[in-house]
N, C-alpha and C positions, 0 to 999 in steps of 0.2 A: 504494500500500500504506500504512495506516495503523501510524505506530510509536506503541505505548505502554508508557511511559516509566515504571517504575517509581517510587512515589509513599509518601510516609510517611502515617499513618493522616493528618497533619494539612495532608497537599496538597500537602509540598513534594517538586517535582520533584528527585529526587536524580540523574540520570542527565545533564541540563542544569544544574544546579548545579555540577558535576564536572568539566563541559564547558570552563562562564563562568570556571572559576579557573586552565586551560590558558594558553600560549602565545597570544596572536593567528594563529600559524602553526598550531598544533594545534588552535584551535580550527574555523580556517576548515575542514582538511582533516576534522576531525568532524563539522560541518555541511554540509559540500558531500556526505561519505555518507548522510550522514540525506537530504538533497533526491536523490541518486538511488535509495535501494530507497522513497522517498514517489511518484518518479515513474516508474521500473519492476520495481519488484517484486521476486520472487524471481528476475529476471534481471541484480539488480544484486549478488547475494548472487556469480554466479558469475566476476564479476571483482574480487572481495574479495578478500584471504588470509582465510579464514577452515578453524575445523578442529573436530572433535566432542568435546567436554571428556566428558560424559555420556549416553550416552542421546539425548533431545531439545535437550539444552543445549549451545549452540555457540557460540564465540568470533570478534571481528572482530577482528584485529592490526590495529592503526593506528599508526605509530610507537611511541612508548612505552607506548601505552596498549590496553588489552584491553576490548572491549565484550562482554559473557556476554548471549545472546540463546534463544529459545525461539519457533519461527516459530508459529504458533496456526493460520494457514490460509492460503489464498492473498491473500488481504486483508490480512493483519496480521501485524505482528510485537512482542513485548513481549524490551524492552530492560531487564534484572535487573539488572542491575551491570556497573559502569567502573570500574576499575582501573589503575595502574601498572603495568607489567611491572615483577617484580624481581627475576626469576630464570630460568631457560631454559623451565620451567615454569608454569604459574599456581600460583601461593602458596594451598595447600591452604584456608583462612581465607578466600578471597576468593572460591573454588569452594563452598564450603559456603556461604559467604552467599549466593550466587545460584542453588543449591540449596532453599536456603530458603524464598528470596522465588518461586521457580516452583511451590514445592509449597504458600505458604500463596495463590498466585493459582490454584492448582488447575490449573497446566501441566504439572504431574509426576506 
């Protein structure tokens, strides 16, 4: 499955930028997810925690941190925003941004 990665109009990957400033611990257990839904798919979504924030838009829990996703099709998935947890909730701010970014990528 191809993931794609949320981008600024100027290239920069925000979602692995996000990644790189984690823990070496956080960062490995982020990239070890990303290499299994890359190598199977929407079978790797089903031993995720993950839970339906909106609509189409769906969250990964990974320790402290929250991946806001949007599957597109059996091929791919687009990664909107990563986050901190910082409340029992996703921080309404952080749900609208990835709101945002799925409806100006035409995923909403």
């Amino acid at each position: 499955m191809e993931i794609l990665d949320y981008a600024t109009s100027g290239g920069k990957n925000l979602i692995t930028t996000y990644i790189d400033g984690l823990s070496k611990a956080e960062q490995l257990e982020l990239y070890d997810i990303r290499r299994e839904i890359k190598k199977n798919g929407l079978d790797a979504f089903e031993k995720l925690n993950t839970r339906q924030l909106r609509g189409k838009l769906w969250e990964i829990k990974v320790s402290q941190s929250r991946i806001m996703y949007v599957i597109i099709n059996e091929k791919s998935v687009a990664f909107l925003h990563i986050c901190k947890k910082q409340k029992g909730k996703a921080e309404k701010q952080e749900l609208e941004k990835a709101i945002q970014r799925a409806k100006k990528e035409g995923l909403l």
